[in-house]
C-alpha positions as protocol buffer text, in pm:
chain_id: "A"
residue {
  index: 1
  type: UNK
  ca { x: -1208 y: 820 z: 1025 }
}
residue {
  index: 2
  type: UNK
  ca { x: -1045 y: 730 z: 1330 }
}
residue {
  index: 3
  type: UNK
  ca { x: -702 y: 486 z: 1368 }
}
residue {
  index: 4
  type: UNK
  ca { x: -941 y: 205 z: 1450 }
}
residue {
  index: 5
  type: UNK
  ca { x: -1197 y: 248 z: 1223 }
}
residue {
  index: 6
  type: UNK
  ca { x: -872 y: 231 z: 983 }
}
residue {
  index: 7
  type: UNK
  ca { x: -731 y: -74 z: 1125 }
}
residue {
  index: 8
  type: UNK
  ca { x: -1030 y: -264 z: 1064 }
}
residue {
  index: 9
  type: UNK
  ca { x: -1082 y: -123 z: 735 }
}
residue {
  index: 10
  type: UNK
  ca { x: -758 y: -286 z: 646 }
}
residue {
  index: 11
  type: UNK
  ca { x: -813 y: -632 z: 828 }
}
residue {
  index: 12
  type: UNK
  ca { x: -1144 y: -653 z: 676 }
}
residue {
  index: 13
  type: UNK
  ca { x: -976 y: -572 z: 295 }
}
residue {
  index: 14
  type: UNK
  ca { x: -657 y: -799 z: 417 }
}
residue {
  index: 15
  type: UNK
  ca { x: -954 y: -1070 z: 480 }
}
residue {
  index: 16
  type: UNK
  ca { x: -1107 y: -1104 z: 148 }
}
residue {
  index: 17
  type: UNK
  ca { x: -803 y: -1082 z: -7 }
}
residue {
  index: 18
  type: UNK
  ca { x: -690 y: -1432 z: 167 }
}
residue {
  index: 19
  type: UNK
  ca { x: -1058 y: -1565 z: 54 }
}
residue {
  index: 20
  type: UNK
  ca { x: -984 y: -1475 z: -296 }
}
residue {
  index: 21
  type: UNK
  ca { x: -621 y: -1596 z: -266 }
}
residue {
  index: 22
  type: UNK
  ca { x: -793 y: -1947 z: -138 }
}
residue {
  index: 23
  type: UNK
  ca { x: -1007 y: -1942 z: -436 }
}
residue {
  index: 24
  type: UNK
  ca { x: -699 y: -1855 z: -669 }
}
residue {
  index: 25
  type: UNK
  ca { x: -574 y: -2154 z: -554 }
}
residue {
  index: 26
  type: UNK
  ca { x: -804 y: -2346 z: -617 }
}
residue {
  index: 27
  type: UNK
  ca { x: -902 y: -2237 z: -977 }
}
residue {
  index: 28
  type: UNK
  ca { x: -500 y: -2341 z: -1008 }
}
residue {
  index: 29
  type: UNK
  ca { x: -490 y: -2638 z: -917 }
}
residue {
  index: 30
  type: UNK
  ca { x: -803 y: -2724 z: -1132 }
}
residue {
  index: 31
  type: UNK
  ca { x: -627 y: -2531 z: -1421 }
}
residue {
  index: 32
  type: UNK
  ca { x: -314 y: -2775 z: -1397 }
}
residue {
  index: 33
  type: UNK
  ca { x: -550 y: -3084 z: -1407 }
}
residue {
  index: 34
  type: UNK
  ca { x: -704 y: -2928 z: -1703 }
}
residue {
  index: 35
  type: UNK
  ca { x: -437 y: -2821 z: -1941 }
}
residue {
  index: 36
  type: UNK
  ca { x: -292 y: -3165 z: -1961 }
}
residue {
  index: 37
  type: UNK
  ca { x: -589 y: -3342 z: -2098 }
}
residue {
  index: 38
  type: UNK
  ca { x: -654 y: -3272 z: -2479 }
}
residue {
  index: 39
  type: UNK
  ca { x: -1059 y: -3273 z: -2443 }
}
residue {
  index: 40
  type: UNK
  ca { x: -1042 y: -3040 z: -2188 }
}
residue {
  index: 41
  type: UNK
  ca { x: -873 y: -2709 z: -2310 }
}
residue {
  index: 42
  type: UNK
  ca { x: -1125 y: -2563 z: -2327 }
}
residue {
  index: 43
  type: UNK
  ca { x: -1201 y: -2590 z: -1966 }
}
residue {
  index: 44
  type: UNK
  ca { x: -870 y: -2515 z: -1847 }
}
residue {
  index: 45
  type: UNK
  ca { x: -887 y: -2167 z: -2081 }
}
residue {
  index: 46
  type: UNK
  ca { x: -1210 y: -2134 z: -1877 }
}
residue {
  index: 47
  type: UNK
  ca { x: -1019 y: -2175 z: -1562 }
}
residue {
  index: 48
  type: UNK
  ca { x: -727 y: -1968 z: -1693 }
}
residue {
  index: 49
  type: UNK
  ca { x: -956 y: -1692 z: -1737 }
}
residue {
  index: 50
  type: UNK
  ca { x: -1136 y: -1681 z: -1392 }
}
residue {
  index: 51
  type: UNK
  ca { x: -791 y: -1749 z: -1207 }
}
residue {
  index: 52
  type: UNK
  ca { x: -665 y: -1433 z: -1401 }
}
residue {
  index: 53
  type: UNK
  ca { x: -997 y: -1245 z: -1253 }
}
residue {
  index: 54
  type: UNK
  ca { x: -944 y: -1359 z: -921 }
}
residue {
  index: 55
  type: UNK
  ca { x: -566 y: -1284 z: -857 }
}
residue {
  index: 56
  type: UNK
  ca { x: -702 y: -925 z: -971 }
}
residue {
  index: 57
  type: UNK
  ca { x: -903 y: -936 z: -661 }
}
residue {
  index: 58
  type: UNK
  ca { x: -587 y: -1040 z: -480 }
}
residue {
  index: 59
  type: UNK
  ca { x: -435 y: -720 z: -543 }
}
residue {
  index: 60
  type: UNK
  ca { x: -652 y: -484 z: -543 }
}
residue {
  index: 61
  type: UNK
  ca { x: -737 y: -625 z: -156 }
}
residue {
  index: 62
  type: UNK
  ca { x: -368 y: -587 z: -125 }
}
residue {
  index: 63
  type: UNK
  ca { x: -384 y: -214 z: -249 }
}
residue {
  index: 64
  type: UNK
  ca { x: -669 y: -102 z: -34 }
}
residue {
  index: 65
  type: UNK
  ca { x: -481 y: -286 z: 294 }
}
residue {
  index: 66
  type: UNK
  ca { x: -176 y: -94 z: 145 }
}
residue {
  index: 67
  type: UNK
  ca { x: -382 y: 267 z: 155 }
}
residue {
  index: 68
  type: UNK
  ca { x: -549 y: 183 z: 461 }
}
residue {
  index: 69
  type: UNK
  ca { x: -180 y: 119 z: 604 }
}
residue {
  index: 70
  type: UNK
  ca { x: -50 y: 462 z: 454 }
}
residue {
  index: 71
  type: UNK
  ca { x: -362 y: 622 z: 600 }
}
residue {
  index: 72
  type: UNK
  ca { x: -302 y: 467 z: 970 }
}
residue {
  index: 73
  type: UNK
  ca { x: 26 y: 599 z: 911 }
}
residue {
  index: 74
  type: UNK
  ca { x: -87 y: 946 z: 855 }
}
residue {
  index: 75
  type: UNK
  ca { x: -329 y: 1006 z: 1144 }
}
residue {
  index: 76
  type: UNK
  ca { x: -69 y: 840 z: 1402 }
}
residue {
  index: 77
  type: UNK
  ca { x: 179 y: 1108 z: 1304 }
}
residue {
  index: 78
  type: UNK
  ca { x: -124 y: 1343 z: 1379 }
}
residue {
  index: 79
  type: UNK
  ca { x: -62 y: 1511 z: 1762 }
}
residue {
  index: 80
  type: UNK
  ca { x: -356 y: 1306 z: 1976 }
}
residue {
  index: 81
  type: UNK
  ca { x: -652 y: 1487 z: 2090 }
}
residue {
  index: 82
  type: UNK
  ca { x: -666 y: 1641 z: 2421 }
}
residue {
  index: 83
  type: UNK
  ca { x: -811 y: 1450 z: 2703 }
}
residue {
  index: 84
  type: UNK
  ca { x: -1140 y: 1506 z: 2853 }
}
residue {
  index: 85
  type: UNK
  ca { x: -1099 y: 1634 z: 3235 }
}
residue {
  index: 86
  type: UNK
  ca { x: -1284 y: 1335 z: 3352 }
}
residue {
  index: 87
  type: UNK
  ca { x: -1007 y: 1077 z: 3163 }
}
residue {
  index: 88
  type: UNK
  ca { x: -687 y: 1263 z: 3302 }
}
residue {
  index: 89
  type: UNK
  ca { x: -842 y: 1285 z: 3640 }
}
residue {
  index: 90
  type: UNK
  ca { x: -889 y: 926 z: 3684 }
}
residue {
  index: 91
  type: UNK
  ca { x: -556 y: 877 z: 3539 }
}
residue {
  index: 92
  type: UNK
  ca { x: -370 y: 1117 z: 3809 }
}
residue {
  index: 93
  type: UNK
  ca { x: -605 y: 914 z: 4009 }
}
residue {
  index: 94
  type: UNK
  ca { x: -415 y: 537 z: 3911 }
}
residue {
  index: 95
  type: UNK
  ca { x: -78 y: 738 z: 3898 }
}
residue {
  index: 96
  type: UNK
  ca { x: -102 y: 868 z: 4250 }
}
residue {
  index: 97
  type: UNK
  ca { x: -229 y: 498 z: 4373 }
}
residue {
  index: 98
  type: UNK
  ca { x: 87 y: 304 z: 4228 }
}
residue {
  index: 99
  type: UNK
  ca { x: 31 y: 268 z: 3849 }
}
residue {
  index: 100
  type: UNK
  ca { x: -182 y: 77 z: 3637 }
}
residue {
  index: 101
  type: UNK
  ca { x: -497 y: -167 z: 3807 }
}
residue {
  index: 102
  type: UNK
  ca { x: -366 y: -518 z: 3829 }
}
residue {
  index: 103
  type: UNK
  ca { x: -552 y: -682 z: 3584 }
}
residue {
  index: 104
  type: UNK
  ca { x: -769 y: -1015 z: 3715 }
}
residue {
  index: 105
  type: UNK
  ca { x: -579 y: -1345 z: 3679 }
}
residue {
  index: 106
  type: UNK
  ca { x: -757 y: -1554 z: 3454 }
}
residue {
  index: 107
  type: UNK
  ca { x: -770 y: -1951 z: 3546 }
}
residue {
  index: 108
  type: UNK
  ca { x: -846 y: -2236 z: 3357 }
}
residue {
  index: 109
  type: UNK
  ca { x: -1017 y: -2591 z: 3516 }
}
residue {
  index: 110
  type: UNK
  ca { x: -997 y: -2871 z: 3284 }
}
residue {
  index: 111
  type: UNK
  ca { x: -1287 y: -3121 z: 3356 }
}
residue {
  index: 112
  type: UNK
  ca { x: -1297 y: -3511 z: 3389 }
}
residue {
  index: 113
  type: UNK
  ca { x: -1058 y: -3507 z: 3647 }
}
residue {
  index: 114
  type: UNK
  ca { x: -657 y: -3472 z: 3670 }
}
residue {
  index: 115
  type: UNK
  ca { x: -391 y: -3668 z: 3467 }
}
């Protein structure tokens, strides 16, 4: 698995673990409306219960992001791969012409007119 393959393994883990952290929240907040009222304990064990399941979910998103981290970690402190002839050739290439391309200058235009 390559360091980008990793990376996005991570950001997709880190993103359900904010979607479950949304709905942790929200089971919460329904759990404090809940426990107050006496005919609805019931409910707000109910709620209790799936809030419990969900902040599970939290963390073990957190954990994978965590080993998906570690792993990133790893294969950086792996030496690179060699270059293929064709890369370092057109990179003598941009060396030997003064650097790095300039990149193109990106413009905006805001319609309806100026303020």
């Amino acid at each position: 698995m390559t360091e980008k393959e990793t990376l996005q393994g991570a950001a997709d883990e880190a993103r359900k673990a904010a979607r479950a952290a949304r709905e942790f929240a929200a089971l919460l907040d329904d759990y404090a409306r809940h426990v107050t009222q006496p005919g609805w304990r019931q409910k707000a064990g109910d709620l209790h219960h799936s809030a419990m399941s969900k902040l599970r979910v939290v963390n073990d998103g957190l954990a994978a992001c965590n080993k998906f981290i570690a792993a990133s970690v790893n294969d950086a402190a792996a030496p690179p791969p060699e270059q293929p002839a064709e890369e370092s050739a057109g990179a003598e290439q941009r060396e030997a012409a003064g650097g790095v391309p300039k990149t193109p200058t990106v413009r905006s235009v805001r319609k309806g007119g100026r303020r």
